[in-house]
MIMAR-421915 format. One line per 8 residues: for each residue y, z, x of C-alpha. Coordinates in steps of 0.001 Angstrom, whole numbers, plus 500000, padded with zeros to 6 digits. Layout:
BEGIN
Y/Z/X | ...
END
This chain:
BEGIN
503140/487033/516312 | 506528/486310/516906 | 509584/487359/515441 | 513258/486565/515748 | 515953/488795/514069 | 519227/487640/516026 | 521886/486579/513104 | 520166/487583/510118
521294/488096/506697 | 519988/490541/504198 | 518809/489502/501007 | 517972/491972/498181 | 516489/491592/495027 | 516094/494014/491897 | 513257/494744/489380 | 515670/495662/486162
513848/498131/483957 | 515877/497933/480191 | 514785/498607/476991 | 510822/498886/478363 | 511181/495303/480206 | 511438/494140/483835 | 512564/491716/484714 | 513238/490088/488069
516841/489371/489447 | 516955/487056/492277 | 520145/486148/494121 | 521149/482385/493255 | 521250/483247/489299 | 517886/482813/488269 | 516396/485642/485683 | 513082/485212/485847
510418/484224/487746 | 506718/483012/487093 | 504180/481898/484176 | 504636/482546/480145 | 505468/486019/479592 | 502632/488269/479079 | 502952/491423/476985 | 500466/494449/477725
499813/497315/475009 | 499659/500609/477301 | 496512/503022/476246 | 497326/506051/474625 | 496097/508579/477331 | 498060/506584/479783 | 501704/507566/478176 | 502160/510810/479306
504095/511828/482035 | 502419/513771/484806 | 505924/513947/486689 | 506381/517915/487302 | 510393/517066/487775 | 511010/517539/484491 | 514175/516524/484598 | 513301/512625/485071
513030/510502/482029 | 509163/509045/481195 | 509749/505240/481954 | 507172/503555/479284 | 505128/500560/480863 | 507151/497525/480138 | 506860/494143/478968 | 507070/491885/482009
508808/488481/481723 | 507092/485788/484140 | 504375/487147/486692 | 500816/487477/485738 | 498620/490372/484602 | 497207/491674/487702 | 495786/495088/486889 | 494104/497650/489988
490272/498136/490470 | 487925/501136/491063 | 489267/504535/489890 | 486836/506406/492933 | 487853/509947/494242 | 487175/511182/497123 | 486426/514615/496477 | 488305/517537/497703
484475/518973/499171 | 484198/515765/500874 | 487266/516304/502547 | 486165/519622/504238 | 483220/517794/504962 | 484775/514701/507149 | 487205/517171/509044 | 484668/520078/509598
484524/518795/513196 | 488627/518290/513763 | 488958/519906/517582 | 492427/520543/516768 | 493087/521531/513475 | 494187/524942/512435 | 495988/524694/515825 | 499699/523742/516358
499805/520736/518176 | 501294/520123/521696 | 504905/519448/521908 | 506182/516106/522216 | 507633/514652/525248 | 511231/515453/526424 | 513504/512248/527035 | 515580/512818/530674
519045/511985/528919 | 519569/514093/525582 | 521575/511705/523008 | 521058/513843/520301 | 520727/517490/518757 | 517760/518989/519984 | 514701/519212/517467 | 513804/522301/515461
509931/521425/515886 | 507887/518976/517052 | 504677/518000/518155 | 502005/515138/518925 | 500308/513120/516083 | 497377/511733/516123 | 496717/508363/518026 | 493396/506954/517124
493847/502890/518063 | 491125/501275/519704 | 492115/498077/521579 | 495542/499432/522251 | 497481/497329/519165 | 500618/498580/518177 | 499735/501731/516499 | 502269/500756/513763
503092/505065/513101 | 504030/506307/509669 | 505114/509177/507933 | 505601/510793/504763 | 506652/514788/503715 | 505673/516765/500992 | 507325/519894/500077 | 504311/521566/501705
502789/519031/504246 | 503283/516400/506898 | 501385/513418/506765 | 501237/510640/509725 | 499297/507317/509811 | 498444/505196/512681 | 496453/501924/512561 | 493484/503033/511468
494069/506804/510776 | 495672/509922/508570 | 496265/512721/509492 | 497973/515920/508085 | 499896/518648/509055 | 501909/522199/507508 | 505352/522183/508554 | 505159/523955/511242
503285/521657/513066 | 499733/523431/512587 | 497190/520256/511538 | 495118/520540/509252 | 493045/517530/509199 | 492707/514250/509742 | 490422/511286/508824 | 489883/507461/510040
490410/504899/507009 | 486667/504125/506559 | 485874/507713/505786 | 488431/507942/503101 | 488087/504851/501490 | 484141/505463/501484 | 483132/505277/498072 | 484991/502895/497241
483924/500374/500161 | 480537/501693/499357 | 480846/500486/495705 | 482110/497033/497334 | 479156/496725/499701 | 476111/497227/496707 | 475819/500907/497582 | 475446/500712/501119
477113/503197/503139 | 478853/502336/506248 | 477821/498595/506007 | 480494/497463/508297 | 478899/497296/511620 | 479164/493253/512653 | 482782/491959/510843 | 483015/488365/510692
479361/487671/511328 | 475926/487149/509134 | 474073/489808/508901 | 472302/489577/505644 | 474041/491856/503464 | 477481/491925/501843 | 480110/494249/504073 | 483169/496234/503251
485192/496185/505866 | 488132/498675/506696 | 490811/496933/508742 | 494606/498352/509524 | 498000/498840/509146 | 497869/502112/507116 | 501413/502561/504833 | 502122/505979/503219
505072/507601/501538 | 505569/510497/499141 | 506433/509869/495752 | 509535/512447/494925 | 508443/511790/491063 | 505060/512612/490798 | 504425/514748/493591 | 501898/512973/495155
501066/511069/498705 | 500244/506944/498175 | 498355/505542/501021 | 497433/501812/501620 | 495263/500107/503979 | 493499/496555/504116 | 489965/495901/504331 | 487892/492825/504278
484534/492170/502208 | 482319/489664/504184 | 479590/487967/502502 | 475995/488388/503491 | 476115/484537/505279 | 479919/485141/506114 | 482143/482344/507079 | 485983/482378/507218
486100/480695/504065 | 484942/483181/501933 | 486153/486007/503673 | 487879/488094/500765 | 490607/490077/501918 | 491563/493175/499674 | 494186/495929/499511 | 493123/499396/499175
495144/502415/498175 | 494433/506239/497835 | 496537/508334/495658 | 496491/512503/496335 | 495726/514481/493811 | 498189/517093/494622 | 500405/517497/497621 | 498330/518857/499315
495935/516259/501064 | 492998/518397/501526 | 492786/518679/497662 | 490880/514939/496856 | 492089/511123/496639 | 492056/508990/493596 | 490838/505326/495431 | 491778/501762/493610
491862/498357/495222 | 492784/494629/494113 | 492865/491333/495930 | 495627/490550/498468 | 495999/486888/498018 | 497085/485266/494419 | 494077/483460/492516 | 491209/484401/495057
488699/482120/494745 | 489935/480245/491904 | 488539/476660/492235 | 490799/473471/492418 | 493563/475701/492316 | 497315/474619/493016 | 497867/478489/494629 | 494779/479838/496441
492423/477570/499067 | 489831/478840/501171 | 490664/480935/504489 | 493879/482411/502921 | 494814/485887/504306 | 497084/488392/504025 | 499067/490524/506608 | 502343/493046/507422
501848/495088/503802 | 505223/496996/502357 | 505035/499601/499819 | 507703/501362/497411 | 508186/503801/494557 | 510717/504255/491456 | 510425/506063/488248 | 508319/503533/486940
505694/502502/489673 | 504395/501864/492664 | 505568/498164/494273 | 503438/496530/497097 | 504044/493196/499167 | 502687/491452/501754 | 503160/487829/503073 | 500156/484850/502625
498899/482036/505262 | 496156/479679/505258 | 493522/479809/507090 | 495756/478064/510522 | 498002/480785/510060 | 500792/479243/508600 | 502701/481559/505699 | 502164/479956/501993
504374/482732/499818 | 505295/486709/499767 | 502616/488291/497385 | 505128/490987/495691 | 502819/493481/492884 | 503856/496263/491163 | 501451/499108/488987 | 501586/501895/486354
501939/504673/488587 | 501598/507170/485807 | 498059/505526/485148 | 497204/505821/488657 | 497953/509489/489150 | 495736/510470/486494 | 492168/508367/488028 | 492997/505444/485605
493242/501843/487212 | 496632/501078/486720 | 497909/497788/484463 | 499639/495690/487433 | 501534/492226/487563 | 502363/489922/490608 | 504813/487118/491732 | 503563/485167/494366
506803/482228/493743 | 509893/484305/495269 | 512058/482228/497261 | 515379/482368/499268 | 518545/480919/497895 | 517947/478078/500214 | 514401/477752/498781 | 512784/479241/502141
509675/481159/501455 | 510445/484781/502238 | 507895/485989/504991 | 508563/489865/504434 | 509689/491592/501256 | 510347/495857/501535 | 510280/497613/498698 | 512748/500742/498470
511369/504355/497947 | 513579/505398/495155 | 514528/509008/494466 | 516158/510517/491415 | 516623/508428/487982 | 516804/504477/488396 | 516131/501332/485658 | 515928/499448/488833
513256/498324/491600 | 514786/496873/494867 | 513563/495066/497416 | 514863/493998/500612 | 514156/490040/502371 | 515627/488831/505721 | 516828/485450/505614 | 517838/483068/508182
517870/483680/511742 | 517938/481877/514718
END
């Protein structure tokens, strides 16, 4: 796909957190966006901070103005012996890694370390690399894989996205492991498909790694139309990777399935997800298009990351009718990763180009 980004102009946006509300502030003076307001009584367990900087303020779950309810699904882990399990056979972990290539002309200080992460991409796409740091560990995604590393450069595992989003794509598929073996085509039973474009980032707040893929779930007589695509996300349970995943997932388009509705239609998909952090929660986007590929709306969502931390499926909202100030639908929205004490989310929106 295409994209042109001669000439463009930054838009950002904030999430205001105030007296336990957000509320959305969009450039062109509007102050709220969506449906009736929709108020959401936190459970007790849920209210304590799991934060270990102690010097942060607990941010209480808020009452949302516009947006609708839109809370996660699952609450799997994948288990810490599991772990050991999937990277038993790792033929270079507990090694340090070979160094990474030397440009000819040096622009820059050299390096103090460095080394080769892993490249699992079959079909050669664009392997779309991230990377987050704990205090203790280095973790890098590519399309389809995570992998994890001390600071030195020593790795110390690393697993492909089915593996760690197994039972919960298990759950999906009626308890049958593995189903995915013929995306996109009947073959009798219901598959859970792991797809791409892995996202991860540390969250300075809770200590923890957040990792998001997408995945498809494919009916048993599959055709495009009821292809339901999903977002799935592991949260560590420590900073250490090694140490277990809690697993959640919820639906990447607005409405899914929702009959004679003015929002969702059959064959809508979702691509190019962002994710973000603040005091508050975790923040996710990605943009929609119908089944010809044309965009429809950014799908922005936010969750209780204090509920998620602790194996609990977080209470969630989304906006789905964020616009431009010249009305143009936005076709990417970032999120920030916030550090240190903020009442506000922010996300970032390019607009115009030519």
């Amino acid at each position: 796909m295409q994209q042109a980004f001669v000439k463009s102009r930054v838009i950002i946006a904030s999430l205001a957190v105030a007296a336990g509300a957000l509320l959305i502030v969009l450039p062109g003076g509007r102050s709220s966006v969506g449906a009736a307001s929709i108020e959401k009584a936190t459970r007790p367990d849920a209210v304590a901070s799991v934060r270990q900087a102690q010097s942060e303020p607990l941010v209480a779950p808020p009452t949302v103005s516009g947006g609708n309810f839109f809370p996660m699904q699952g609450g799997f882990v994948l288990t810490k012996e599991r772990i050991a399990e999937l990277v038993k056979d790792c033929p270079d972990c507990g090694n340090a890694t070979a160094a990474g290539f030397t440009p000819q002309v040096i622009q820059t200080p050299p390096t103090v370390i460095d080394w080769k992460a892993p490249f699992n991409n079959p079909g050669n796409p664009p392997p779309d690399t991230q990377v987050a740091a704990s205090s203790t560990h280095v973790v890098v995604t590519s399309q389809s894989t995570l992998a994890w590393f001390e600071k030195n450069g020593k790795k110390k595992g690393e697993i492909v996205n089915r593996d760690l989003f197994e039972p919960l794509l298990t759950s999906i598929a009626g308890g049958v492991k593995n189903s995915c073996t013929s995306p996109g085509h009947p073959t009798g039973i219901i598959q859970a498909c792991a797809q791409s474009d892995f996202r991860v980032i540390f969250d300075s707040y809770r200590k923890r790694f957040w990792a998001l893929d997408g995945a498809g779930i494919y009916a048993a007589d599959v055709t495009p139309q009821t292809v339901r695509g999903i977002l799935m996300l592991a949260v560590s349970l420590t900073e250490d990777p090694k140490d277990g995943w809690y697993l959640y997932w919820w639906d990447a388009v607005a409405h899914w399935n929702k009959l004679d509705d003015v929002i969702y239609r059959p064959g809508d998909g979702a691509d190019y997800p962002a994710i973000g952090i603040d005091p508050f929660g975790f923040h996710q986007t990605n943009f929609v298009g119908d089944i010809n590929g044309n965009i429809k709306y950014c799908h922005v969502t936010f969750f209780n990351a204090d509920q998620a931390v602790q194996g609990i499926p977080a209470d969630g909202w989304e906006y789905f009718d964020l616009r431009n100030p010249d009305g143009s639908v936005p076709y990417f929205l970032q999120p920030a990763v916030h550090h240190g004490a903020n009442g506000r989310a922010y996300y970032v929106s390019r607009y115009l180009y030519d």
